[in-house]
N, C-alpha and C positions, 0 to 999 in steps of 0.2 A: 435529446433527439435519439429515437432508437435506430440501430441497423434493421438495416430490412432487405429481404433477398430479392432480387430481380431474377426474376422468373427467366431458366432459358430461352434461347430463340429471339427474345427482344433485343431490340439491335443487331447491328451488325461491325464484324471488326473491318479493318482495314483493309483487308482481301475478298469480302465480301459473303464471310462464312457466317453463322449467329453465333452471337456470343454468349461463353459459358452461365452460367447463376455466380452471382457475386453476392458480398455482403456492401451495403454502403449507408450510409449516413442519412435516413431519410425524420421528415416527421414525426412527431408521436405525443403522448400525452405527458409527458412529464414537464411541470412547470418550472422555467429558471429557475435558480435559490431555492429551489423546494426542498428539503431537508441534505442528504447526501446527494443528491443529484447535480449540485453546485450550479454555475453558473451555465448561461445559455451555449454556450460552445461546446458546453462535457456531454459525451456521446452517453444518453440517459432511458436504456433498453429495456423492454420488457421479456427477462431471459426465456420464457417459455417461448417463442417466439422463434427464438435461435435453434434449443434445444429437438424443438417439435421437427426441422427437417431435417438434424442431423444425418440421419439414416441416408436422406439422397443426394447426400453431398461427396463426391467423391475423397478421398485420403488429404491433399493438401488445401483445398476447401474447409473442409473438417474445420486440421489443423487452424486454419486462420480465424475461423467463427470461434473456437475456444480461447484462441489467445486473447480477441476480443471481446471476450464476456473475465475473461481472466481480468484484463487489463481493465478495465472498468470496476470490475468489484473491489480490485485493488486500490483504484483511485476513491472512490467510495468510501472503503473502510477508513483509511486514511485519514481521510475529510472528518468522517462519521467519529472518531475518535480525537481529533486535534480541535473539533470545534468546541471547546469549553466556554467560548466567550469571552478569552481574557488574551493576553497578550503573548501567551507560549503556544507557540507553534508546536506540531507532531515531532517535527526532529527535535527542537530543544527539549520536550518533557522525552525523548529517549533518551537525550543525554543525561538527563537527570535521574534516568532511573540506571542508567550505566554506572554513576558516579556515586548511587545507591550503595554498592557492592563494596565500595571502598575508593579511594582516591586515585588518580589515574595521570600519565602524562597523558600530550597532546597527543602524540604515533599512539598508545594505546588507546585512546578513547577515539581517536579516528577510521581507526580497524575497527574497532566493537560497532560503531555507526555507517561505515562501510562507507565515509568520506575522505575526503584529502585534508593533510593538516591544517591546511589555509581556510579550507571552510570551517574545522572546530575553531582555531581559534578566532574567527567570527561571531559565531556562536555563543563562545565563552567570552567574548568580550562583552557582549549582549547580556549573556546571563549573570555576570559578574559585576555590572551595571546594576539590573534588579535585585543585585546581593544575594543569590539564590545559589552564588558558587566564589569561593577564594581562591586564590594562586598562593601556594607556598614553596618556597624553595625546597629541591629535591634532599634528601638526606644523605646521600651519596655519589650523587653526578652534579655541579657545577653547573651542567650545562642544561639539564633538562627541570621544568618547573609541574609540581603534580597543585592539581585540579581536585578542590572538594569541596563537598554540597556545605552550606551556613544551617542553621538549623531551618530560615526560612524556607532554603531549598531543600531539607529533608521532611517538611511540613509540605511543601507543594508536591512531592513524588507521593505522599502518603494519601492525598485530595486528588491528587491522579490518577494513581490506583485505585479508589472507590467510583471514581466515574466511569473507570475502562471497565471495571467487572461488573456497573450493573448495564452499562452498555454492552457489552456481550454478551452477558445473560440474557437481557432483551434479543439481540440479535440472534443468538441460537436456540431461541424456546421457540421460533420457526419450525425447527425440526424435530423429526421425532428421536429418540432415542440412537433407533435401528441409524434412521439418516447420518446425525451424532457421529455414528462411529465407523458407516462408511466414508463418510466425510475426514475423517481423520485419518482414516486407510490409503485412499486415495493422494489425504495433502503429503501422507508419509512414501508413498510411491515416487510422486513426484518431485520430494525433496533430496531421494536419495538418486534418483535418475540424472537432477541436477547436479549433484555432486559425486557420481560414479557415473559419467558418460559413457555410452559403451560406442567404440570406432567402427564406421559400417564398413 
């Protein structure tokens, strides 16, 4: 279901003034289950739509219409990437590709996945079940136990990788070149905005 702007003027607030243009959750053509679009609840928008009245929205309007075009692509890709049809979910094949790099404790492979250690080792109990990862004692701490892929689980990071880059590839031969590399300007803007905040 895509967002759709209510046109100013319709309605009125509580004081009896019209109320602003909003973005909200109406109708539209995208069928539940339909490829990334998931199930019937995921807000499933036709971007040009959003994009098109940018211009007459004022500053925190803006705002709000990008985070939800943001938030949705995000959910999207996700989806679009973790549905292999098999029983690994998006976070377990990242942990698997973290664990790619070499073997890892719990606190480290927690931080790389940007969870709490109680959720990896869930995780890894899970994946250490499908034999796709062992526990071996640390070589030097007593206390802490490192994480590493079997070879089945370095055979599954390997069949992961082949399906994320021709799904990407599909995904970005959308764009053109020129698009390509604004698109990468932009995600680099806004990665480094997220991590140097500047104080108003």
């Amino acid at each position: 279901m895509p967002i759709k702007r209510r046109p100013a003027g319709t309605g009125a607030s509580a004081g009896g003034r019209p109320q602003q243009a909003s973005w909200e959750i109406g109708e539209g053509p995208c069928r539940p289950g339909a490829g990334p679009c998931g199930p019937a609840q995921s807000p499933c928008a036709r971007p040009e739509e959003l994009l098109a009245d940018l211009d007459a929205l004022g500053p925190v309007e803006r705002a709000q219409a990008l985070a939800a075009l943001t938030a949705r692509f995000a959910a999207s890709y996700v989806r679009a990437m973790g549905s292999r049809g098999n029983i690994l979910s998006y976070p377990r094949v990242r942990a698997l590709e973290v664990l790619a790099t070499g073997p890892a404790i719990m606190k480290d492979l927690a931080d790389a996945l940007g969870t709490t250690p109680r959720n990896v080792t869930a995780m890894v109990d899970a994946l250490e079940h499908g034999g796709l990862v062992t526990r071996l004692p640390h070589p030097s701490d007593r206390r802490a136990t490192l994480i590493e892929l079997t070879e089945l689980g370095r055979s599954e990071v390997r069949q992961a990788r082949l399906v994320a880059l021709e799904r990407v590839t599909s995904l970005f031969s959308a764009l053109s070149l020129a698009e390509q590399e604004q698109y990468a300007q932009m995600l680099g803007q806004l990665l480094s905005a997220l991590c140097h905040p500047t104080v108003a």
